[in-house]
MARDO-737738 format. One record per atom (N, C-alpha, C): atom name; x, y, z; residue number from 1. Coordinates in steps of 0.1 Angstrom, whole numbers, always signed. Layout:
N
> CA  X  Y  Z  NUM
...
***
This chain:
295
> N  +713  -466  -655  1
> CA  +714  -469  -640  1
> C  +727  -475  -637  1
> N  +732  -468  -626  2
> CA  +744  -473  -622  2
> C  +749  -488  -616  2
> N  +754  -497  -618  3
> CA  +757  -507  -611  3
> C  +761  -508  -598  3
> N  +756  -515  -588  4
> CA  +758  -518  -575  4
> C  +768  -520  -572  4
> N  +773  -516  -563  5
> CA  +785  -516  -562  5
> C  +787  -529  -552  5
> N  +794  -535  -555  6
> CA  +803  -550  -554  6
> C  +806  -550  -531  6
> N  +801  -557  -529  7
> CA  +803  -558  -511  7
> C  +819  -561  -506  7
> N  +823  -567  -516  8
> CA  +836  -578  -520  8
> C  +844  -565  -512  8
> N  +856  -571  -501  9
> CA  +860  -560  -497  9
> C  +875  -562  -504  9
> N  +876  -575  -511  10
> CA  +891  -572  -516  10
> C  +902  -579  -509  10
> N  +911  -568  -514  11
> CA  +924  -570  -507  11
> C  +927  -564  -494  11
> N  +915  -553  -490  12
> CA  +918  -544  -482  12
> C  +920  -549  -465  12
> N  +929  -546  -461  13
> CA  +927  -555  -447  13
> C  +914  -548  -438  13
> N  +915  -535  -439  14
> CA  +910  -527  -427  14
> C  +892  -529  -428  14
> N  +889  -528  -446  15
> CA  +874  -528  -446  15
> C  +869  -552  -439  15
> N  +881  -560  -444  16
> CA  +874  -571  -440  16
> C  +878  -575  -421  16
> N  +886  -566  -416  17
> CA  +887  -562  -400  17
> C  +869  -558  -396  17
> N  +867  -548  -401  18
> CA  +855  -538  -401  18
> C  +837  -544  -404  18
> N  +841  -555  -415  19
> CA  +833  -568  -417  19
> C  +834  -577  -407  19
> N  +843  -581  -401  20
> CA  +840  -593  -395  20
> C  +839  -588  -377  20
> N  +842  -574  -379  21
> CA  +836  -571  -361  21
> C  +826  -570  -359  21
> N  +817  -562  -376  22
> CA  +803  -566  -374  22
> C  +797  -574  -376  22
> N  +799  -584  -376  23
> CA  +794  -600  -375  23
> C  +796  -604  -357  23
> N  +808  -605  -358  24
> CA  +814  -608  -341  24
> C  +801  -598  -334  24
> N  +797  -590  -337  25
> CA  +786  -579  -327  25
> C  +776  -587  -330  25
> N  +771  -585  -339  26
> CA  +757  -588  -343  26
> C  +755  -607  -331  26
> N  +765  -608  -336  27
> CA  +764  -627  -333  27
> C  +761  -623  -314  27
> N  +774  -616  -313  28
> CA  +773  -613  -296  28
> C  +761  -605  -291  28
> N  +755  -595  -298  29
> CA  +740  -592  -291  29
> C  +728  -602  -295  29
> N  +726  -610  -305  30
> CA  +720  -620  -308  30
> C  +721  -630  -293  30
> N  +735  -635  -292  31
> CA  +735  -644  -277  31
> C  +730  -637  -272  31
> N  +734  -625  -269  32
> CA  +728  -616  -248  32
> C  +717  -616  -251  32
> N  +709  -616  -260  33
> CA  +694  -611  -265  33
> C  +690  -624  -260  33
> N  +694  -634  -266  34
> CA  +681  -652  -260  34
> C  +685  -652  -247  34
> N  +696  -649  -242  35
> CA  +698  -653  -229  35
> C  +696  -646  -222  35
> N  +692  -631  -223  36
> CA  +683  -626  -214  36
> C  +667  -630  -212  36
> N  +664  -632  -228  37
> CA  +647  -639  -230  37
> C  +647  -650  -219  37
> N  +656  -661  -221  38
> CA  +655  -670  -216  38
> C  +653  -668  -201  38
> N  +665  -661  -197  39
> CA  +659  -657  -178  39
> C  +648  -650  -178  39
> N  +645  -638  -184  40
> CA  +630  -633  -181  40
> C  +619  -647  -182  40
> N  +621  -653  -191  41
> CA  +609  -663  -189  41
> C  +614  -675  -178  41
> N  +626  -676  -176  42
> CA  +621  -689  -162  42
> C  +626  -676  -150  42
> N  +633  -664  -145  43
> CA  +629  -660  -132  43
> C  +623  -643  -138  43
> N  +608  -642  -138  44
> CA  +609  -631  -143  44
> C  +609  -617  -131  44
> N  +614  -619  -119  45
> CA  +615  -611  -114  45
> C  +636  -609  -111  45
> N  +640  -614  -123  46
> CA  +656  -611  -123  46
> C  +660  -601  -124  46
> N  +654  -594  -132  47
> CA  +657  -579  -138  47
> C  +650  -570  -132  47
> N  +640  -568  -119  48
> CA  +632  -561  -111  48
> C  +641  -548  -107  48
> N  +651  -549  -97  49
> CA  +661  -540  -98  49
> C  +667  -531  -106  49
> N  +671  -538  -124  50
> CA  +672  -527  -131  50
> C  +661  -521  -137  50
> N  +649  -526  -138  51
> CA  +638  -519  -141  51
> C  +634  -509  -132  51
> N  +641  -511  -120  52
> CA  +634  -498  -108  52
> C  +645  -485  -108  52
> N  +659  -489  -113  53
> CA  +666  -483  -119  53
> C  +663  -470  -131  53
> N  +656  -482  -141  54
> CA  +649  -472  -151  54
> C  +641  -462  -147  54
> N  +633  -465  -140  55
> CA  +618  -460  -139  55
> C  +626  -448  -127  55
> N  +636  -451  -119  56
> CA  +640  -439  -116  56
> C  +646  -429  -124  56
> N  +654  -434  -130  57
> CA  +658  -421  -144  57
> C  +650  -412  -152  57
> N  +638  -422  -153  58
> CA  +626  -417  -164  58
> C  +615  -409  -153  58
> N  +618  -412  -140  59
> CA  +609  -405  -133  59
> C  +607  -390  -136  59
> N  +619  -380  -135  60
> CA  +620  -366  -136  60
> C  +615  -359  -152  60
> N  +619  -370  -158  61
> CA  +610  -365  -170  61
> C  +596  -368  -173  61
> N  +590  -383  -164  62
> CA  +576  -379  -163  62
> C  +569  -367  -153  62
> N  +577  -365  -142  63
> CA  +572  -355  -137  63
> C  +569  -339  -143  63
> N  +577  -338  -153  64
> CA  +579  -328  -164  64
> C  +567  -328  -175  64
> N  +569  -340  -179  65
> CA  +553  -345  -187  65
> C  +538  -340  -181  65
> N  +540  -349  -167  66
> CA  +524  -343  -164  66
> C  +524  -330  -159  66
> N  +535  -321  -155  67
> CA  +531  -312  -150  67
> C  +529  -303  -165  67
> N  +533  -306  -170  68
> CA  +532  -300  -190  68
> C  +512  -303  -191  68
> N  +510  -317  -186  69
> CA  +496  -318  -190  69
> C  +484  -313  -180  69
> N  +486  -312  -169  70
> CA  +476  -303  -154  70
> C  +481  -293  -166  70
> N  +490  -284  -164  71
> CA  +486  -269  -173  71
> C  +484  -267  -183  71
> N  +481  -274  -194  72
> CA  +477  -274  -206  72
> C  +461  -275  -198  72
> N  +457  -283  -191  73
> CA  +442  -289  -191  73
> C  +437  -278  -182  73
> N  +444  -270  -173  74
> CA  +442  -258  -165  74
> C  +441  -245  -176  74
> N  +451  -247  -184  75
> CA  +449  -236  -196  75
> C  +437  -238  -204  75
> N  +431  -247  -205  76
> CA  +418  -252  -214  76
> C  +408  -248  -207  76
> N  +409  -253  -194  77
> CA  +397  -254  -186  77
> C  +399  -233  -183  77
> N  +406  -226  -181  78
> CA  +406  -213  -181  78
> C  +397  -208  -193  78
> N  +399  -212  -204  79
> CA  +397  -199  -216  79
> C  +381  -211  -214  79
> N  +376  -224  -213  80
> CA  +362  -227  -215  80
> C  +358  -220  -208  80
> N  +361  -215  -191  81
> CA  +354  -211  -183  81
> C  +351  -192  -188  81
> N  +363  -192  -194  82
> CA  +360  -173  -199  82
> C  +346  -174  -202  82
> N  +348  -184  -213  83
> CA  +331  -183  -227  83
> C  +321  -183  -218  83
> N  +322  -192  -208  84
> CA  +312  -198  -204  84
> C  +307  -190  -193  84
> N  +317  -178  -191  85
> CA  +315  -170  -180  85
> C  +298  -165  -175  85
> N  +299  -158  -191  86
> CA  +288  -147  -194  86
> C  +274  -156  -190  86
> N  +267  -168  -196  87
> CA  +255  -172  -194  87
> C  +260  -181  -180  87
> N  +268  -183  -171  88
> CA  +264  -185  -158  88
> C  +264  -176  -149  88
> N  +264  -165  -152  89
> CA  +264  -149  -148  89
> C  +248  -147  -147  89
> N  +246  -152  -158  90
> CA  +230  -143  -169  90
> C  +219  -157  -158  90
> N  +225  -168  -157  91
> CA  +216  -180  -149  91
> C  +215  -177  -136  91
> N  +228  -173  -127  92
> CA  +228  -166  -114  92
> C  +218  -153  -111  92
> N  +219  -142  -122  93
> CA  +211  -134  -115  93
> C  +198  -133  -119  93
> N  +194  -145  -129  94
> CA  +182  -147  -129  94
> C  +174  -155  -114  94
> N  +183  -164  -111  95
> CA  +184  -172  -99  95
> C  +175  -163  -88  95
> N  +185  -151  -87  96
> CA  +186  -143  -81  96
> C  +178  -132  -76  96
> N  +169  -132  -90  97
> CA  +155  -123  -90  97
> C  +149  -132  -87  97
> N  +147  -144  -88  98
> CA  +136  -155  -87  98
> C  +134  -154  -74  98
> N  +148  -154  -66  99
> CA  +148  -155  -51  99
> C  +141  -140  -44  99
> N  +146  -132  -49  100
> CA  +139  -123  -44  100
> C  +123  -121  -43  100
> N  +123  -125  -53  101
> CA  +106  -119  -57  101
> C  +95  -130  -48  101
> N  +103  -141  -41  102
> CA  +99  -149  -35  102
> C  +104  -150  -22  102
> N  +111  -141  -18  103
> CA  +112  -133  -5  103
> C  +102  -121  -5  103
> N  +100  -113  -9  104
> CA  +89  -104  -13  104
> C  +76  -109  -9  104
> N  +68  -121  -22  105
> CA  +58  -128  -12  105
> C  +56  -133  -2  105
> N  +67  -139  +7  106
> CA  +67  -147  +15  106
> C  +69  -132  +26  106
> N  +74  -122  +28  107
> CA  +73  -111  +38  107
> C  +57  -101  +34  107
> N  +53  -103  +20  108
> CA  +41  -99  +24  108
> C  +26  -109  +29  108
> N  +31  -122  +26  109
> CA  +24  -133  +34  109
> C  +17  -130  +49  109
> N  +35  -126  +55  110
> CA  +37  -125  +67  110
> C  +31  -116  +73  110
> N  +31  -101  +62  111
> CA  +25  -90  +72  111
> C  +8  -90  +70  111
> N  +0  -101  +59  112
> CA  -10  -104  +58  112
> C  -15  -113  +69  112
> N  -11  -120  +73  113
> CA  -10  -130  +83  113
> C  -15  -121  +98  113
> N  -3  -110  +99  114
> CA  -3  -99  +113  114
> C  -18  -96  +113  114
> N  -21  -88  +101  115
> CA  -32  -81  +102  115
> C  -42  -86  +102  115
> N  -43  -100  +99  116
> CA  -54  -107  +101  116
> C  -56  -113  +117  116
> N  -45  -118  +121  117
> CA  -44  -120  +137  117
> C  -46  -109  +144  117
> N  -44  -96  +140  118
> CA  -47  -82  +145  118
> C  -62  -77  +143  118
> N  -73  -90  +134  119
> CA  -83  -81  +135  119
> C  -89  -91  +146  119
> N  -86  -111  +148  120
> CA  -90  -118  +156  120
> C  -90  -115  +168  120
> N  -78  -106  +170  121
> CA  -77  -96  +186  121
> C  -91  -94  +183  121
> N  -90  -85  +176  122
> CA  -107  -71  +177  122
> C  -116  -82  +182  122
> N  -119  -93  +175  123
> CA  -131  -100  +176  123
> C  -131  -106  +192  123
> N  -121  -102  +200  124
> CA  -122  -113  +212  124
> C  -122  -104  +223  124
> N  -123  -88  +216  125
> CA  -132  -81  +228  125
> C  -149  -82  +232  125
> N  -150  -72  +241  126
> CA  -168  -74  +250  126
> C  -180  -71  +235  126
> N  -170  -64  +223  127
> CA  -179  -58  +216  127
> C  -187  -73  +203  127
> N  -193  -79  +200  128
> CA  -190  -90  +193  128
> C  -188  -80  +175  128
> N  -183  -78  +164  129
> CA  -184  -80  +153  129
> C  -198  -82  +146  129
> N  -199  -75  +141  130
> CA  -207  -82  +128  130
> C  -202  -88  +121  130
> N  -194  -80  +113  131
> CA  -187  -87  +97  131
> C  -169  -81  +100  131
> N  -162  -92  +93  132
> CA  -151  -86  +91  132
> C  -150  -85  +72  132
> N  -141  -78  +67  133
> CA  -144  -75  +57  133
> C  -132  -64  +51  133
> N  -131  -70  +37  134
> CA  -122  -61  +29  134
> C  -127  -47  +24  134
> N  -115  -38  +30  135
> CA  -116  -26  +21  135
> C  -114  -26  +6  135
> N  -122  -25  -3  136
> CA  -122  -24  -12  136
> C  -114  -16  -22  136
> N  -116  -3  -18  137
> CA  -113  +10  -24  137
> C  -113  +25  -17  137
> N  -111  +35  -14  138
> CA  -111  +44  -11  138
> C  -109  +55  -20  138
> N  -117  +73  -19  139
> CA  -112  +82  -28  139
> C  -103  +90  -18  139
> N  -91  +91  -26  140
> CA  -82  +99  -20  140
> C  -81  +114  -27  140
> N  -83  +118  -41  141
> CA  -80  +133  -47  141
> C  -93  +140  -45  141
> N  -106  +136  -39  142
> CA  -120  +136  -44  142
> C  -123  +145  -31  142
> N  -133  +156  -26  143
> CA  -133  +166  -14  143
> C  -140  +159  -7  143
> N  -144  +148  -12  144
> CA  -155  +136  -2  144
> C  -146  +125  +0  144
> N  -148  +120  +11  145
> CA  -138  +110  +14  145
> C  -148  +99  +21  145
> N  -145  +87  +9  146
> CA  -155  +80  +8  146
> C  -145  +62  +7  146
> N  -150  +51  +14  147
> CA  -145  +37  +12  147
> C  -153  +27  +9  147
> N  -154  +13  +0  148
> CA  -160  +6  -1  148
> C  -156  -5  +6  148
> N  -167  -14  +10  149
> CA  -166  -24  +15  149
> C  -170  -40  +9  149
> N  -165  -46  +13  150
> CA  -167  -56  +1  150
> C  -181  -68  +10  150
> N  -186  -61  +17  151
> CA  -201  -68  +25  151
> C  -212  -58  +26  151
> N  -222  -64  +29  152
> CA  -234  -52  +26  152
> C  -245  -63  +34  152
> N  -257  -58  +33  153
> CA  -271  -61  +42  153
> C  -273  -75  +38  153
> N  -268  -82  +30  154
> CA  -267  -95  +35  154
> C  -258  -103  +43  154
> N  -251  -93  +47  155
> CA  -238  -99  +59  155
> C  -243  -94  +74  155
> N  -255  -87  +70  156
> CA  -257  -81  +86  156
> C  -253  -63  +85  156
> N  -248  -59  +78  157
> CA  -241  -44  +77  157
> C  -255  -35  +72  157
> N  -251  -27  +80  158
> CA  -264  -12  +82  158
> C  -258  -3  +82  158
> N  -264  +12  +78  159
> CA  -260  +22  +78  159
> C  -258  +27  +97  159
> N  -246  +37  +97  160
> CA  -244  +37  +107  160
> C  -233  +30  +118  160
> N  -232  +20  +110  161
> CA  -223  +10  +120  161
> C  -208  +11  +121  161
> N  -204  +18  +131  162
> CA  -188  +17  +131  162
> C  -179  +9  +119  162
> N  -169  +13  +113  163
> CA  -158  +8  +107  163
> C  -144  +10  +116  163
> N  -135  -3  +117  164
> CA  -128  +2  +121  164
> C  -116  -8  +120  164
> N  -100  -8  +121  165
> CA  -89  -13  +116  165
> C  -85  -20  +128  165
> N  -73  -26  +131  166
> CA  -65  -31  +140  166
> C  -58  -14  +146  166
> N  -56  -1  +135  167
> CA  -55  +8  +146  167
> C  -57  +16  +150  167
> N  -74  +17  +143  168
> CA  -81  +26  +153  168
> C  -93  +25  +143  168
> N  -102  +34  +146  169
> CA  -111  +40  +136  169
> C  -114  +42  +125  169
> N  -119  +40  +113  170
> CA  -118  +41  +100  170
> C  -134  +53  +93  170
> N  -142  +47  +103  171
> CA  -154  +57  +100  171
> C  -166  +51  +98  171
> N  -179  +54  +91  172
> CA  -191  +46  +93  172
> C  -197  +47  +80  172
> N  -205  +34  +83  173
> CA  -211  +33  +70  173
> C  -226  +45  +67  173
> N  -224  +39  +56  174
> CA  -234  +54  +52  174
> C  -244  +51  +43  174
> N  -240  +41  +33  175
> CA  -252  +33  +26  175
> C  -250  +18  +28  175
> N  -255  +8  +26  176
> CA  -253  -3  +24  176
> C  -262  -9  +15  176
> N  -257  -16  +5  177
> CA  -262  -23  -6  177
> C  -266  -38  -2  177
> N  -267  -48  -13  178
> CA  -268  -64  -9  178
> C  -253  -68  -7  178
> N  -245  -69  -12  179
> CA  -232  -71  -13  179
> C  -219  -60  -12  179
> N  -224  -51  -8  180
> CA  -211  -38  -5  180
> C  -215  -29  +4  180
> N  -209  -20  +9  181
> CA  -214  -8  +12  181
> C  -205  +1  +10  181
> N  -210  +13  +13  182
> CA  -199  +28  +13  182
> C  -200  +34  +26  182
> N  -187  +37  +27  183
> CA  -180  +45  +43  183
> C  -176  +56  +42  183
> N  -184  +62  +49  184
> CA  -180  +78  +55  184
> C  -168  +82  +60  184
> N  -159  +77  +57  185
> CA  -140  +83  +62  185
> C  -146  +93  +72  185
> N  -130  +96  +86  186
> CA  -133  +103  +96  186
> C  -129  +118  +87  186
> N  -117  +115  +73  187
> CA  -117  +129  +69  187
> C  -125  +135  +62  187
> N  -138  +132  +62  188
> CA  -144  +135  +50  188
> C  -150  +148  +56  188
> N  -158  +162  +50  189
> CA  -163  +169  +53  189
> C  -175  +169  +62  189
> N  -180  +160  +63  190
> CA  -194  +156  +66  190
> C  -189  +146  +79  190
> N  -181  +142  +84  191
> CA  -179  +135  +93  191
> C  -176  +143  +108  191
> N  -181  +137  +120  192
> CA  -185  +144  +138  192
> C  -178  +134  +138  192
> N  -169  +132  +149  193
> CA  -167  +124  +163  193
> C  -168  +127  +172  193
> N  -176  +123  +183  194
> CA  -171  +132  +193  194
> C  -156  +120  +205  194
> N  -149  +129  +206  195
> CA  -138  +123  +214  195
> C  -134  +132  +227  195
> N  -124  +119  +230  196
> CA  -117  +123  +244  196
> C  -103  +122  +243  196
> N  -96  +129  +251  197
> CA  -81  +127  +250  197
> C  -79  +112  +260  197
> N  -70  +102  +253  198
> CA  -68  +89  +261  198
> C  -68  +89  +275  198
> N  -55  +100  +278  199
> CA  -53  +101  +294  199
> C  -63  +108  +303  199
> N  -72  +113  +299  200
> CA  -80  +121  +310  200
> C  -93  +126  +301  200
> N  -100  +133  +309  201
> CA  -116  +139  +302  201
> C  -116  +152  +293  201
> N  -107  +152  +289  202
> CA  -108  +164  +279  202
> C  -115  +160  +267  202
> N  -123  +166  +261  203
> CA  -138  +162  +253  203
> C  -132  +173  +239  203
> N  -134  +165  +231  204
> CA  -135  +174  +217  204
> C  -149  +165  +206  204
> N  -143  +178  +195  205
> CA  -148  +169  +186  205
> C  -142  +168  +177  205
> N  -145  +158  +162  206
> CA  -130  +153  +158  206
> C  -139  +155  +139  206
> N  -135  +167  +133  207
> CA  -144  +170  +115  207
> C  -134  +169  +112  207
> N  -139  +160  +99  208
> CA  -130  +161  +89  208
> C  -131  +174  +80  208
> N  -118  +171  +79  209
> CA  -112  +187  +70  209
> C  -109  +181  +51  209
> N  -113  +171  +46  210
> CA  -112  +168  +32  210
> C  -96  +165  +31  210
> N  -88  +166  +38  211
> CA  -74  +168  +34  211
> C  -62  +157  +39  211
> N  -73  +147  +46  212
> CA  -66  +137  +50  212
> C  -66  +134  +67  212
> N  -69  +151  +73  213
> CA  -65  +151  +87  213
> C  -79  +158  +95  213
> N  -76  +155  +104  214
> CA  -88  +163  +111  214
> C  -86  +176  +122  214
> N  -98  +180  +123  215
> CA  -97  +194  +137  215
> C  -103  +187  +145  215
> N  -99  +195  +156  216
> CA  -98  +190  +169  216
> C  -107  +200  +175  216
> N  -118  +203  +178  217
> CA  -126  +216  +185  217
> C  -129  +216  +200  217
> N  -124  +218  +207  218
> CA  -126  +218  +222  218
> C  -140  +221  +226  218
> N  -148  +211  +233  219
> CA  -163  +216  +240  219
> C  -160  +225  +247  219
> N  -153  +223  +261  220
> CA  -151  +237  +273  220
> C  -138  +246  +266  220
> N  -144  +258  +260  221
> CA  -138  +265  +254  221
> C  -126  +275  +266  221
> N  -118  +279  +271  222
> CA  -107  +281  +277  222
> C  -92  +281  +274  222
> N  -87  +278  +283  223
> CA  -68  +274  +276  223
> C  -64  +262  +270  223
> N  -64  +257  +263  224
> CA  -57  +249  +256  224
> C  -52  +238  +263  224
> N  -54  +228  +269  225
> CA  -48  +219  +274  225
> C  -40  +207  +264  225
> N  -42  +207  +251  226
> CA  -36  +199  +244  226
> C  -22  +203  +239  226
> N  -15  +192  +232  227
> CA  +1  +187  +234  227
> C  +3  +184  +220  227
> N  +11  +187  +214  228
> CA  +11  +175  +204  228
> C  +20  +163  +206  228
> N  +10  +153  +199  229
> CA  +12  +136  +207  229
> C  +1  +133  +214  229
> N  -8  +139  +217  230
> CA  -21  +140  +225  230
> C  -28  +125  +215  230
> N  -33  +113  +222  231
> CA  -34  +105  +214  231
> C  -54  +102  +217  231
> N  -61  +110  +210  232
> CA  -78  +111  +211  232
> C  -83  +96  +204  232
> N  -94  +90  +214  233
> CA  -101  +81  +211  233
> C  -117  +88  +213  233
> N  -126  +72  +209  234
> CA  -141  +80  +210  234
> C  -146  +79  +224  234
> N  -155  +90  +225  235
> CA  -160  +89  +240  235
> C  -170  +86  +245  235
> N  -178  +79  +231  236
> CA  -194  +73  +235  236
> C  -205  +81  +234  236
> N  -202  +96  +232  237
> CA  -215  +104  +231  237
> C  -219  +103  +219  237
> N  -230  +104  +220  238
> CA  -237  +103  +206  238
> C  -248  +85  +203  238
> N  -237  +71  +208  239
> CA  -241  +67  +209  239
> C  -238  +55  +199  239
> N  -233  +62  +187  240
> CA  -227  +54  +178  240
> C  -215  +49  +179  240
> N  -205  +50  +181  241
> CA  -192  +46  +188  241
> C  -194  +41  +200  241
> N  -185  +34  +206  242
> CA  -188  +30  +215  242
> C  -175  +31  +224  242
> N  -172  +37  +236  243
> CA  -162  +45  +243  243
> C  -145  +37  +238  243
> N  -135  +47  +237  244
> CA  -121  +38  +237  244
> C  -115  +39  +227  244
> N  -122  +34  +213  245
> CA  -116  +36  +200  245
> C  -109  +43  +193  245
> N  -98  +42  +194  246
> CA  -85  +48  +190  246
> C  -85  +58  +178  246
> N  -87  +70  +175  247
> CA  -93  +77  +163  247
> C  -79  +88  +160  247
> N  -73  +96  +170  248
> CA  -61  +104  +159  248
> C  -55  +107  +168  248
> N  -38  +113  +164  249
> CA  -28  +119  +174  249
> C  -29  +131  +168  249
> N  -20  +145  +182  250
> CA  -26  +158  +173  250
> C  -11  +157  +166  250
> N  -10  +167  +161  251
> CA  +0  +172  +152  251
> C  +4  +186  +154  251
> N  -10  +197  +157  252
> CA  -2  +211  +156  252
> C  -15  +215  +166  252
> N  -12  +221  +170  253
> CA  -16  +228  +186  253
> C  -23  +238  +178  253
> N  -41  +243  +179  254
> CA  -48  +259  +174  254
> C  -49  +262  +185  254
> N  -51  +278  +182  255
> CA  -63  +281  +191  255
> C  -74  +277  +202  255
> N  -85  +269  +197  256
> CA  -96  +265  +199  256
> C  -93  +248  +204  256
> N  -81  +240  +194  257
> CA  -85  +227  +200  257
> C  -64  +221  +193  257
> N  -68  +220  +179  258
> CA  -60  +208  +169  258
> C  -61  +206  +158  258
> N  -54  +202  +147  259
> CA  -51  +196  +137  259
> C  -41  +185  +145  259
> N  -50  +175  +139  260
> CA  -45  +157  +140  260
> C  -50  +149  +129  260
> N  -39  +140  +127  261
> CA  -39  +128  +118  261
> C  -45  +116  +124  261
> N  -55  +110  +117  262
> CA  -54  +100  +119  262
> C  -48  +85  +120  262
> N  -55  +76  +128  263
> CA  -44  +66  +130  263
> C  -47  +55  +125  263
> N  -57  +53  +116  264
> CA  -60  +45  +106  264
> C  -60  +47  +92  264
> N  -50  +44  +85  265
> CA  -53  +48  +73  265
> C  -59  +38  +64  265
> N  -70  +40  +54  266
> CA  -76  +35  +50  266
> C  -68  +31  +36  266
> N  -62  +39  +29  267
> CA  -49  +36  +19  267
> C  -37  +23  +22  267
> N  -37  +26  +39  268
> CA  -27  +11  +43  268
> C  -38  -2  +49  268
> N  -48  +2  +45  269
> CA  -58  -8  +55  269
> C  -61  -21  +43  269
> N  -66  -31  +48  270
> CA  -72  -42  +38  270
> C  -81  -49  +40  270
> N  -79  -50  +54  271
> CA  -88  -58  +62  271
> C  -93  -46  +75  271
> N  -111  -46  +75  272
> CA  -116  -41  +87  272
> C  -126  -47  +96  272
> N  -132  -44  +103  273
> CA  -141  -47  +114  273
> C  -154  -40  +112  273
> N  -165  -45  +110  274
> CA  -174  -37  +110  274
> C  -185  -42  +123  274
> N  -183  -33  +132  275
> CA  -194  -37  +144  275
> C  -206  -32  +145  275
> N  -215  -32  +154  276
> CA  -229  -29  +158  276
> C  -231  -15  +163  276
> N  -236  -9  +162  277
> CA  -242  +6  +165  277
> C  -244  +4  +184  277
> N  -234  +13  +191  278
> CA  -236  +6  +203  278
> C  -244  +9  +210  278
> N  -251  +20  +209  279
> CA  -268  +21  +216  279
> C  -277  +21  +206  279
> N  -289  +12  +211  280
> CA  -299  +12  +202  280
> C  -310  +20  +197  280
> N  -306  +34  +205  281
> CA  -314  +46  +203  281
> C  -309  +54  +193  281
> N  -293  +46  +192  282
> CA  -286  +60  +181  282
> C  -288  +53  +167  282
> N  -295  +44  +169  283
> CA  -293  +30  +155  283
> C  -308  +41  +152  283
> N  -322  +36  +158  284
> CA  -329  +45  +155  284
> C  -329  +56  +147  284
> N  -317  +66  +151  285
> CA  -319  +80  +151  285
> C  -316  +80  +136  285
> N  -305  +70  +132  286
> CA  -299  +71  +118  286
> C  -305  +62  +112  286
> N  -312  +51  +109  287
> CA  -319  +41  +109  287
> C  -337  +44  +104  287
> N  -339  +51  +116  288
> CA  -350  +57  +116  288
> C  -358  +42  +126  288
> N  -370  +46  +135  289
> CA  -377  +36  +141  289
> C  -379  +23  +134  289
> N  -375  +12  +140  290
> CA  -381  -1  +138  290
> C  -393  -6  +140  290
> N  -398  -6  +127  291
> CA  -413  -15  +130  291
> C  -417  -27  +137  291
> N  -431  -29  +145  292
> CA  -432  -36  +158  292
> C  -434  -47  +150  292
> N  -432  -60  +154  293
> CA  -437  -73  +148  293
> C  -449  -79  +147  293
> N  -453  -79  +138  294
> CA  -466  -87  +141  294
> C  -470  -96  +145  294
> N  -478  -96  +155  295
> CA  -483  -109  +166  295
> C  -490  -119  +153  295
***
């Protein structure tokens, strides 16, 4: 190991010059050092000026700083939001469906709502109701066209008795059980109406053709007075209907009378009306006589 080499400057003038200025320094920032301590502690707002000095100099490069740290934390906050893109995407349009599907109920609420206020109308005509009552079911592929009702002869319902919708006619019952019955659709093969055209006395009659629609057969056989748009209700003959009831528009002009659709469909229907046989001689006829009471 080498020996240390000796501080001893010698004979040299220039290294003990060079020694003794750094003493003279050291000694001289040692004084400025207490005697600045000393004023900061008895006036410590002496140096307020050059500290605002500093803090100006230093300002541009903290401005540099944080604008370095907003985009670093903007760059961060970018690539988290990438990741995070996909499952607040997948939360939204779940959102999304939820909202819908509950717009959906709430618009079919609404049009449940109509048609029930649309049958309350029916009930607050001259005619009173028997039963109001859900359509159950209907056959639509079947050459008989046939509907269930969800009331029967414990609600008051008899064969015979008008069916009918908020718009128009639906058809009659044909059997009735304790708790249901079945309806004779106006399309069905087996089904008469007899009608009138709305505006005036033109008299037809209204068979179902199995196919959804009906013919139109003119009583006073001659020229044709029908239109299509011709809008036929019932005209009371018979006895079972009772005059007014809104039953089909034509569609195609024959020969003899029409092909018309009805205006109730029993496929759009839910809610019906089931009323009273409106003369009591036609209840009879279908019915068969009522027996006398016993005294």
């Amino acid at each position: 190991m080498a020996p240390p080499k000796s501080r001893n400057p010698g004979y040299s003038r220039k290294a003990q010059f060079s020694l003794f200025t750094g003493y003279v320094a050291a000694g001289l920032g040692a004084l400025v050092g207490g005697l600045v301590l000393i004023v900061a502690l008895v006036n410590p707002g002496a140096f307020s000026g050059t500290r605002g000095l500093a803090s100006d100099v230093a300002r541009p490069i903290g401005e540099i700083g944080a604008e370095g740290r907003v985009g670093a934390q903007g760059l961060f906050g970018a690539i988290a939001g990438y990741f995070e893109a996909g499952s607040k995407n997948a939360r939204l349009k779940e959102e999304n469906e939820i909202a819908r599907v509950r717009l959906a109920e709430a618009q079919a609420v609404k049009a449940e709502n109509a048609r029930l206020k649309a049958l309350l109308g029916l009930q607050e005509d001259e005619v009173k109701p028997v039963t109001v009552a859900r359509l159950i079911g209907s056959t639509s592929a079947s050459t008989r066209r046939f509907a269930f009702l969800s009331v029967g002869r414990a609600q008051g319902v008899h064969p015979g008795m008008p069916v009918r919708s908020p718009h128009g006619l639906v058809g009659r019952v044909l059997e009735a059980g304790t708790h249901s019955a079945r309806v004779l659709l106006l399309t069905d093969s087996e089904s008469l109406v007899p009608v009138r055209r709305a505006q005036d006395d033109v008299v037809a009659f209204a068979e179902g053709r199995a196919d959804g629609t009906l013919r139109l057969r003119l009583v006073n056989l001659g020229i044709n007075p029908m239109k299509r748009g011709d809008v036929f209700v019932t005209s009371g003959a018979g006895g079972l209907y009772r005059p007014g009831i809104a039953v089909a528009i034509v569609d195609k002009v024959t020969r003899d009378g029409g092909i018309a659709r009805v205006l109730s469909d029993p496929a759009a229907t839910d809610f019906v009306v089931v009323d009273p046989i409106w003369q009591p001689k036609a209840r009879e006829i279908v019915n068969g006589p009522r027996e006398p009471l016993a005294e």
